[in-house]
C-alpha positions as CSV (number, residue, x, y, z in Angstrom):
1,X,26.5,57.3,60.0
2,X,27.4,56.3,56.2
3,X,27.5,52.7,56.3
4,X,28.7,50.1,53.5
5,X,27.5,47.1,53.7
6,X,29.3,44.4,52.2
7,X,27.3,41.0,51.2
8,X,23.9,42.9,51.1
9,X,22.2,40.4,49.1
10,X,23.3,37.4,51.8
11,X,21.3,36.0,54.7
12,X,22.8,38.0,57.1
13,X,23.8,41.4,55.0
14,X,20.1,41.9,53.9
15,X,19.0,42.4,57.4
16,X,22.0,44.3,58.3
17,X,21.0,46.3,55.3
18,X,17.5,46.9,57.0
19,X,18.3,47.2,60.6
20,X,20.9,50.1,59.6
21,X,18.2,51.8,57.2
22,X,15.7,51.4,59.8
23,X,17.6,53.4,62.4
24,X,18.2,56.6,60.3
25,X,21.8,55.1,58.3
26,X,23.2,56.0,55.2
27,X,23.7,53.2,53.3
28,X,25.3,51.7,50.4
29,X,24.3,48.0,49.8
30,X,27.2,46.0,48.2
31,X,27.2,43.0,46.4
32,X,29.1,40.9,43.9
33,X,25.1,40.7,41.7
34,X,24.0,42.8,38.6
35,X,21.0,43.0,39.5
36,X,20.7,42.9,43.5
37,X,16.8,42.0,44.8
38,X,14.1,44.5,46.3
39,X,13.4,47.9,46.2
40,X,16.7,49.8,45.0
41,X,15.4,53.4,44.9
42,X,15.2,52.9,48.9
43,X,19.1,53.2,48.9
44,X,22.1,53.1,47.1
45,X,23.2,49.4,45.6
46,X,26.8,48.9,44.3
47,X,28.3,46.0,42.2
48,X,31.7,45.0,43.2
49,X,34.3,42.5,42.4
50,X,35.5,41.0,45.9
51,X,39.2,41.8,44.5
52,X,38.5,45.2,43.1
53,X,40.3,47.2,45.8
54,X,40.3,50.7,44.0
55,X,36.3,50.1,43.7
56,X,36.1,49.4,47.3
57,X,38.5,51.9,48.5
58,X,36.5,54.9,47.1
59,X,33.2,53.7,49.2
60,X,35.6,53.2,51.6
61,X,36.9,57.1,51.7
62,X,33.5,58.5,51.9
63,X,32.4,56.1,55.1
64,X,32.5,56.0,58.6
65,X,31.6,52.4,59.1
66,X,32.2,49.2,56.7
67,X,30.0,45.8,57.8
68,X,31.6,42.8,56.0
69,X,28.8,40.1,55.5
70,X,29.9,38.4,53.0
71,X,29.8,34.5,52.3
72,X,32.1,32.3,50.6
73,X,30.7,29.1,48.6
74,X,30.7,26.1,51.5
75,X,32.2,24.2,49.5
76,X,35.1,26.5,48.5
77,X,36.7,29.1,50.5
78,X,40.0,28.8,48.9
79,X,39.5,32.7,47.9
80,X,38.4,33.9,51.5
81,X,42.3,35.0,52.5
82,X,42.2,37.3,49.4
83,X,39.3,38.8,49.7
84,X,40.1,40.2,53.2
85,X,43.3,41.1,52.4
86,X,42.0,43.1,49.5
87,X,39.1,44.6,52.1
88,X,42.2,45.5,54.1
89,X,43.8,47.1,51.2
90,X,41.3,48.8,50.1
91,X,40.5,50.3,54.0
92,X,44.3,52.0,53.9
93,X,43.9,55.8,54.0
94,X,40.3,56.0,55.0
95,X,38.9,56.7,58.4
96,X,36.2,53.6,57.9
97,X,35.7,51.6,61.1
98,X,35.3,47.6,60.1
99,X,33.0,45.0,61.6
100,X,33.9,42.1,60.7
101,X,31.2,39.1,60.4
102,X,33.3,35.6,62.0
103,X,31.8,32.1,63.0
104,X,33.2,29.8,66.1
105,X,34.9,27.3,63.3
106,X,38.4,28.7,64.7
107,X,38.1,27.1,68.2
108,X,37.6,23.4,67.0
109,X,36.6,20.7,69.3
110,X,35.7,21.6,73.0
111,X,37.7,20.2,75.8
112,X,34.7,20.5,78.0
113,X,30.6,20.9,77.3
114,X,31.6,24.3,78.8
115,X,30.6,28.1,76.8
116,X,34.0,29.2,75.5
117,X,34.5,33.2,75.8
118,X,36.5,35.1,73.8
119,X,40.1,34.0,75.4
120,X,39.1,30.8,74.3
121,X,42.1,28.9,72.4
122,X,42.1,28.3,69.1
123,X,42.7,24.6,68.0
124,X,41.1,24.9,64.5
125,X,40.5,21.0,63.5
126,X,39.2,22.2,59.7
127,X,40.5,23.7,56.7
128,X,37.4,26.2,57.3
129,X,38.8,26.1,60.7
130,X,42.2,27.5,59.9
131,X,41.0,29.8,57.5
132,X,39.3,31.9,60.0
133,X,42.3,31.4,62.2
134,X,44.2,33.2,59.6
135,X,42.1,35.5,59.3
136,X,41.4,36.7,62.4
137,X,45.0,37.0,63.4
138,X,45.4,39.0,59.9
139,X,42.6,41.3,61.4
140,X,44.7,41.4,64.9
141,X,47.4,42.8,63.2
142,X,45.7,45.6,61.0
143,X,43.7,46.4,64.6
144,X,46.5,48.0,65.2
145,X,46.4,51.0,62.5
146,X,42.3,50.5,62.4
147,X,39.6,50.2,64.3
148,X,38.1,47.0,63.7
149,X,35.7,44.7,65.7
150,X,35.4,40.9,64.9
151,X,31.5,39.6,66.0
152,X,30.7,35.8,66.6
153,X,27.4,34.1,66.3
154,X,26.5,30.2,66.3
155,X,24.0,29.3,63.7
156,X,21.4,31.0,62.1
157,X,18.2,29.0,62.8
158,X,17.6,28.3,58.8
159,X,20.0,25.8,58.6
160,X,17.3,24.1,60.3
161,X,14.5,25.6,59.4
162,X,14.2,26.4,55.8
163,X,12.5,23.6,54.6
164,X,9.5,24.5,57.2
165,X,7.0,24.3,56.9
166,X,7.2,21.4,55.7
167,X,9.8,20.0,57.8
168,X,13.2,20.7,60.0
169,X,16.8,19.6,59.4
170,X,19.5,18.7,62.1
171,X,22.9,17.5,61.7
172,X,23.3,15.5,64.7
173,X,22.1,13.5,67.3
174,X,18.6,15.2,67.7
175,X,19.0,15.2,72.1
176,X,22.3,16.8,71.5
177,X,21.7,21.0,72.2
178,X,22.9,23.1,69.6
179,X,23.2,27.0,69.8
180,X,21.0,29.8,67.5
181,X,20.8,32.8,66.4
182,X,17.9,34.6,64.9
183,X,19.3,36.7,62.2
184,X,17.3,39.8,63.1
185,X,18.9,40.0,66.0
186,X,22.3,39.0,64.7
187,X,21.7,42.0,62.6
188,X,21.1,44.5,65.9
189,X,23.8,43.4,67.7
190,X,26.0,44.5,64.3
191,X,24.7,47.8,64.7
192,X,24.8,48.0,68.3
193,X,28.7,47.5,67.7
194,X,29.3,49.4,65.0
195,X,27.9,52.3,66.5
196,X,30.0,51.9,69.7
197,X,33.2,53.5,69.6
198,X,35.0,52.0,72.6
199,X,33.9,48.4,71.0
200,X,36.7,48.5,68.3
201,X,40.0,46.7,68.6
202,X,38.1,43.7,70.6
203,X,36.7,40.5,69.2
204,X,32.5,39.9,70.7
205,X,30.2,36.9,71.0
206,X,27.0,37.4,70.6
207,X,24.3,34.4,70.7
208,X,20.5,33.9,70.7
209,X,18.2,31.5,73.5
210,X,19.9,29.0,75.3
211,X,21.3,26.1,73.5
212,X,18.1,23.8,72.0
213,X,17.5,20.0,71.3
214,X,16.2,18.9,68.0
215,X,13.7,17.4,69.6
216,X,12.7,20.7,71.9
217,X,12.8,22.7,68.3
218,X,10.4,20.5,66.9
219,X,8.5,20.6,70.1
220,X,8.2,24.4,70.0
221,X,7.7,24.4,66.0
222,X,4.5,22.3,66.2
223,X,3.2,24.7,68.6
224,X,4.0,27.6,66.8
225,X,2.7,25.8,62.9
226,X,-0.4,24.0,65.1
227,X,0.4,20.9,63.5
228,X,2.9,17.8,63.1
229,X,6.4,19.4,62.0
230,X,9.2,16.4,61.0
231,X,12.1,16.2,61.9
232,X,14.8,14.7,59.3
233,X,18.1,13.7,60.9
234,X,20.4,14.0,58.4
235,X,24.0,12.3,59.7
236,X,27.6,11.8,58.1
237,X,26.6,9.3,56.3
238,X,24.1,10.6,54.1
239,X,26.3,14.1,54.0
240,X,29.2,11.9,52.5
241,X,26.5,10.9,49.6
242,X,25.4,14.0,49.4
243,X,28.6,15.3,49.0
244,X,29.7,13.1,45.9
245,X,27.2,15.0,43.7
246,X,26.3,17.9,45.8
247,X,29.2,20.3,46.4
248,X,27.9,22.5,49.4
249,X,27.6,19.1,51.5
250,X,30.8,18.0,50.9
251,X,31.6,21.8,52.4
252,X,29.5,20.4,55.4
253,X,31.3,16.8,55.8
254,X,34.3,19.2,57.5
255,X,32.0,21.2,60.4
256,X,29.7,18.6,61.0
257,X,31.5,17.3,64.1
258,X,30.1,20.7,65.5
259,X,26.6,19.2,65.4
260,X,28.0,15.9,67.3
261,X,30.4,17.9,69.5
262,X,29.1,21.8,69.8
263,X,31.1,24.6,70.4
264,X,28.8,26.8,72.7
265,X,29.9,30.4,72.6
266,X,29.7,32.8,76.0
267,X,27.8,36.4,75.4
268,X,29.0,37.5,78.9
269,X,31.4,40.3,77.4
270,X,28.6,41.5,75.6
271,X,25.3,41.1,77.8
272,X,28.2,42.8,80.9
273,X,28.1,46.0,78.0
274,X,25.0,45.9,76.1
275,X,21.0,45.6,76.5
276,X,20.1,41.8,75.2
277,X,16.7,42.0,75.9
278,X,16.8,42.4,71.8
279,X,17.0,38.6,72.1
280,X,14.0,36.4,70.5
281,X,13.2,33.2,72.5
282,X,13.5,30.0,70.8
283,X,9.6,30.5,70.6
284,X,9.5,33.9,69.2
285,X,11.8,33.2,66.8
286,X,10.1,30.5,65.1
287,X,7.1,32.5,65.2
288,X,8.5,35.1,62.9
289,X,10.4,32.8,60.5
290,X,7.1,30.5,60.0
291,X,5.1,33.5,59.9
292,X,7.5,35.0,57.1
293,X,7.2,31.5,54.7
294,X,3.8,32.6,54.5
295,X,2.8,28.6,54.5
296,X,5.7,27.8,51.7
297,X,8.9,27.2,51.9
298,X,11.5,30.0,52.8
299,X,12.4,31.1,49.4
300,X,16.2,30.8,50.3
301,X,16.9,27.4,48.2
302,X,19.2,24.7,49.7
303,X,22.1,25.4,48.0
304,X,22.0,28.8,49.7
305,X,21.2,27.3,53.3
306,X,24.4,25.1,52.8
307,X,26.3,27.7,51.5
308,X,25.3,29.9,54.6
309,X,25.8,27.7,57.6
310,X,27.7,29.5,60.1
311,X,27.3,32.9,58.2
């Protein structure tokens, strides 16, 4: 399957990039760099302006799949609408299926402690919120001359855990359970639904373990590291300082209610279609992320954590 991937050099894209090469793919890596990271004689890298709709369209033409993992500054995602509307544009008169990458921003605050499927209603209480909203009902309409599949995930864990191993972050009150996903397998499920044909035209949660404490991750991450892990609580608070001379936290002052009331997304649509048993416990998931810091710090800097929260 030609495959472009959109974002390649992102959290999320780069692993797209090598579950898709890893399982035979043809792929060209997109991204908005000059000079995109790794090896790039192992496939083909492209540089694009998000709003270069010509540029797009002719990768477009000569595809049968488009995966759109790109990211948006947290603090700024005034140009998101125009970017998928160009993506849109740019998908006219080509056969090239789109997955599109979403967050749970769009359903707001719970009414209950309940796992919201994908019927759930949409009472966006954020600007980020709304955008998706937007977004999504942009992608409704253009489902109907397209195949395209939206995809859901909570978290990544490195909001969390990239300053291990040193320490962990967490938003919110530390015994209140907040939902994962381990990017590798955020990265499977992408290809699992990409490659399934009668998956288009339908929107798909898709999460890791069972929603996790602070306090339990910690737990789990001083077993995995063999030694005391902190755990710094970082609340509104200190986000509102943060924010006044740190632009990707004032991005997080407007989802952090999610860490003291969390939407938890349902995966029953897709478990009732699809092997999960790709899935890494909360246990094996820490394994690999501490075992890839190699005892530093994950080289993804806090700006990019911030920037990536939620995809």
């Amino acid at each position: 399957m030609k495959t472009i991937v959109l974002g390649a050099t992102g959290r999320l894209g780069r692993e797209v990039v090598r579950e898709f090469v890893g399982a035979g793919h043809q792929v060209v890596a997109v991204t908005r760099s000059a000079n995109p990271p790794g090896n790039r004689n192992a496939l083909r890298w492209v540089t694009l302006d998000a709003r270069d709709v010509a540029g797009h369209h002719t990768l477009f033409a000569h595809a049968d799949c488009v995966i759109d993992a790109r990211n948006q500054r947290y603090d700024d995602w005034s140009g998101y609408p125009a970017m998928i509307t160009a993506t849109l544009a740019a998908l006219e008169g080509t056969q090239a299926r789109y997955v599109y990458v979403d967050n749970l921003y769009l359903y707001g605050r719970p009414p209950s402690s309940d796992a919201v499927d994908e019927t759930a209603p949409r009472m966006p209480v954020s600007e980020k919120g709304r955008i998706r909203c937007d977004i999504e009902a942009q992608l409704q309409v253009a489902m109907r001359d397209h195949a395209i599949v939206i995809v859901r995930f909570p978290d990544f864990y490195g909001i969390t855990t990239d300053p291990l191993p040193r320490a962990l972050r967490w938003f919110g009150p530390p015994t209140l359970a907040h939902q994962f996903i381990h990017v590798p397998d955020a990265a499977h499920a992408v290809r699992l639904l990409a490659e399934e044909l009668a998956a288009y035209g339908d929107i798909w949660h898709v999460t890791g373990a069972e929603p996790i404490t602070g306090d339990a991750l910690r737990d789990i991450t001083q077993q995995v590291v063999g030694r005391p892990v902190r755990l710094h609580v970082i609340g509104p608070a200190l986000v509102h300082l943060m924010g006044l001379v740190y632009g990707p936290a004032r991005g997080l002052r407007e989802t952090q209610y999610l860490w003291q009331t969390p939407v938890t997304l349902s995966m029953a649509k897709f478990a009732s279609r699809f092997d999960t048993r790709f899935i890494h416990s909360h246990v094996n998931a820490l394994r690999e992320i501490v075992q890839k810091t190699g005892g530093t710090s994950q080289a993804i800097n806090s700006s990019a954590a911030f920037m990536e929260i939620g995809q």
